[in-house]
C-alpha positions in Angstrom: 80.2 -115.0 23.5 80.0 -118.3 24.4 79.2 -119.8 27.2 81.6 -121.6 29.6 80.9 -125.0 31.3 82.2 -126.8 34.1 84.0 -130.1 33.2 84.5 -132.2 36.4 87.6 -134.5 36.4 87.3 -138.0 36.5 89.6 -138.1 39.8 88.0 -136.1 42.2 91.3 -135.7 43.8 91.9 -133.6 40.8 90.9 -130.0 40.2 87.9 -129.0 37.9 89.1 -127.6 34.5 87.5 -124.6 33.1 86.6 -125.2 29.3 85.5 -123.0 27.0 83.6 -123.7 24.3 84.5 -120.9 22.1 88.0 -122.1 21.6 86.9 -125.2 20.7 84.7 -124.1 18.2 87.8 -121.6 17.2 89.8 -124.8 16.7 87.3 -126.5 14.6 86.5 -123.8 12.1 90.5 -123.3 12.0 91.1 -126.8 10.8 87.8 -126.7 8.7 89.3 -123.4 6.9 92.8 -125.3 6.1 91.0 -128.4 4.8 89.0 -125.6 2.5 91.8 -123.7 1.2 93.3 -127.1 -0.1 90.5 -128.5 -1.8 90.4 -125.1 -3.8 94.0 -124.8 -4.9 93.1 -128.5 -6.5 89.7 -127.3 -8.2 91.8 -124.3 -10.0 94.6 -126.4 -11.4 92.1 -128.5 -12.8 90.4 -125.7 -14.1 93.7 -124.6 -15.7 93.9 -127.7 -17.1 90.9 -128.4 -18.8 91.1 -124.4 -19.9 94.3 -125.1 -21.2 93.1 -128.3 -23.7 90.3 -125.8 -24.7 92.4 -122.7 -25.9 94.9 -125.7 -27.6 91.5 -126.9 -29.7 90.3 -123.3 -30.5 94.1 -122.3 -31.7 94.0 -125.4 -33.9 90.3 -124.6 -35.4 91.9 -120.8 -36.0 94.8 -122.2 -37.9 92.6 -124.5 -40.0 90.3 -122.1 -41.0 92.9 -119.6 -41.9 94.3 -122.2 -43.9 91.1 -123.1 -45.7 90.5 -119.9 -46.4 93.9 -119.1 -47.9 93.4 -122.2 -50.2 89.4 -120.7 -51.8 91.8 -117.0 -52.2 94.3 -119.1 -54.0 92.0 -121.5 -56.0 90.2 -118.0 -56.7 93.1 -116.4 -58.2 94.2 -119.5 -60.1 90.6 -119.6 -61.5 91.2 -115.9 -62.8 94.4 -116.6 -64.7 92.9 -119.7 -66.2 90.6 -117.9 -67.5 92.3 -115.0 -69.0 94.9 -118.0 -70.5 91.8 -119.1 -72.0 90.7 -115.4 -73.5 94.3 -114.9 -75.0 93.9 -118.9 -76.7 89.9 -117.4 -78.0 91.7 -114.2 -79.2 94.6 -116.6 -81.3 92.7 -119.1 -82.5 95.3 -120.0 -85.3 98.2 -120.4 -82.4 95.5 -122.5 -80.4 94.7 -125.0 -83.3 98.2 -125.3 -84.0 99.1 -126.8 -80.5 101.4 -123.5 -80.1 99.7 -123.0 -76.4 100.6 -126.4 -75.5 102.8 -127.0 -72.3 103.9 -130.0 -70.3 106.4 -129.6 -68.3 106.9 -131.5 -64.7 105.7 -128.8 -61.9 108.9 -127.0 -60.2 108.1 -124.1 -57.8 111.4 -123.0 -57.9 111.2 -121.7 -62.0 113.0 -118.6 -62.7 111.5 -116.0 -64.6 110.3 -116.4 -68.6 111.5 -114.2 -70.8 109.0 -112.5 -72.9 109.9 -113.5 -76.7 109.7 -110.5 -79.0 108.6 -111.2 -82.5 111.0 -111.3 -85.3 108.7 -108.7 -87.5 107.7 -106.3 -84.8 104.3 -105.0 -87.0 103.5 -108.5 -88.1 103.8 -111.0 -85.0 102.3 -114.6 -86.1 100.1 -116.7 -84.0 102.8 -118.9 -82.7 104.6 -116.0 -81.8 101.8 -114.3 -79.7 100.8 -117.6 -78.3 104.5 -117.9 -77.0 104.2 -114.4 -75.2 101.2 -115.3 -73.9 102.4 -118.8 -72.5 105.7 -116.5 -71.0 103.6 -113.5 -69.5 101.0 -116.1 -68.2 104.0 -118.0 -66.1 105.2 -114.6 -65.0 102.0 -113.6 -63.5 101.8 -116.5 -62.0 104.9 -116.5 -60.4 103.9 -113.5 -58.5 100.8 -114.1 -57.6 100.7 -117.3 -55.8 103.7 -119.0 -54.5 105.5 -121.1 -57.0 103.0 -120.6 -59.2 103.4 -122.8 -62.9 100.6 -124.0 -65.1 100.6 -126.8 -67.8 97.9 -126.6 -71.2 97.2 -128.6 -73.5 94.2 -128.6 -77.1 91.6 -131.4 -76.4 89.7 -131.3 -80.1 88.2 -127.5 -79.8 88.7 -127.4 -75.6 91.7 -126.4 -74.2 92.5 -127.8 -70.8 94.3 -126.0 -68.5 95.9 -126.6 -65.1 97.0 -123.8 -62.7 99.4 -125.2 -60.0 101.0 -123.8 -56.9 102.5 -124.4 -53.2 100.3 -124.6 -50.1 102.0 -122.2 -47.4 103.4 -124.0 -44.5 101.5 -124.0 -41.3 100.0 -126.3 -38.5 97.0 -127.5 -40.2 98.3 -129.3 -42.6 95.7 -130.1 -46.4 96.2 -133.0 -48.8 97.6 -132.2 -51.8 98.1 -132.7 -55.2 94.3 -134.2 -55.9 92.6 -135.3 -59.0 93.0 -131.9 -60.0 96.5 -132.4 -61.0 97.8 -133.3 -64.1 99.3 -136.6 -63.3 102.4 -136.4 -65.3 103.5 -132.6 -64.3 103.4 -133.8 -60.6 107.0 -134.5 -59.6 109.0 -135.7 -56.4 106.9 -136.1 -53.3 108.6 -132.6 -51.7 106.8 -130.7 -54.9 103.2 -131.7 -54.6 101.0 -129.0 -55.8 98.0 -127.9 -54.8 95.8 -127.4 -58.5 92.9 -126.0 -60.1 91.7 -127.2 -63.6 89.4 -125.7 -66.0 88.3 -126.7 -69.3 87.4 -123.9 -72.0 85.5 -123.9 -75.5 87.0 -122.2 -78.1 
């Protein structure tokens, strides 16, 4: 309880008024506690707002590294086809010598299907004939395997370069492509710019 005072009027003609100082202090802490309750309701939407920049940043570091990390499975894959391109060119070294492995053509995700070639004497296939089934299965697996999948080959002396192209999936973070991995003149239109993995093999 608080204790009560006397207040004597200025005018003594006038009566005393009985004060209390527990309603003034009820008064104060009153208007204190609204002046509180307005002050926090600003410190949480600022909080909201700086929360909200920080789950924006971290959705964007998710989406790159999910990206990166689709592009080393790709470039992982492409890596394991070159190679077995390269196996199949060791295995026919009479196709490979003859240029029959040889392709250049300008990079189109869109291909259809290759046909496998059969060979015109089914117990006696010659080495361009096996080189074009390899060249035709090669592209098929490729096609299934990473999105628009294509490669291009080509004999340098007794190396055989290879490149093993393909599409970047769409998505938020967005990676330069095309690179000095790419064989310049199987890059076409600006829309088509593949992502590609080169390897060089000794025969």
């Amino acid at each position: 309880m608080f204790p009560a005072v006397w207040q004597i009027a200025p005018n003594r003609c006038e009566p005393a008024v009985w004060v209390h100082r527990g309603t003034r202090a009820k008064r104060a802490a009153h208007a204190l506690g609204a002046h509180q309750v307005g002050a926090s309701l600003i410190e949480v939407l600022i909080a909201m707002l700086v929360m909200s920049f920080g789950v924006a940043a971290v959705a964007q570091l998710m989406a790159t590294t999910i990206q990166y990390s689709k592009t080393a499975q790709y470039q992982m894959v492409a890596q394991q086809i070159a190679m077995q391109l390269a196996e199949s060119m060791r295995a026919n070294t009479d196709g490979f010598m003859a240029n029959a492995y040889a392709r250049a053509e300008t990079y189109a995700s869109n291909r259809a299907p290759a046909t496998v070639p059969a060979c015109e004497l089914a117990q006696a296939c010659t080495s361009s004939e096996i080189a074009n089934i390899n060249k035709a299965e090669i592209g098929n697996i490729l096609r299934l395997v990473l999105p628009g999948g294509d490669f291009n080959a080509q004999r340098n002396g007794n190396l055989a370069d290879i490149w093993i192209m393909w599409l970047e999936p769409a998505s938020s973070a967005s990676l330069p492509a095309g690179g000095a991995n790419c064989r310049t003149p199987s890059v076409g239109a600006p829309i088509e710019r593949p992502r590609c993995f080169y390897m060089q093999a000794a025969l």
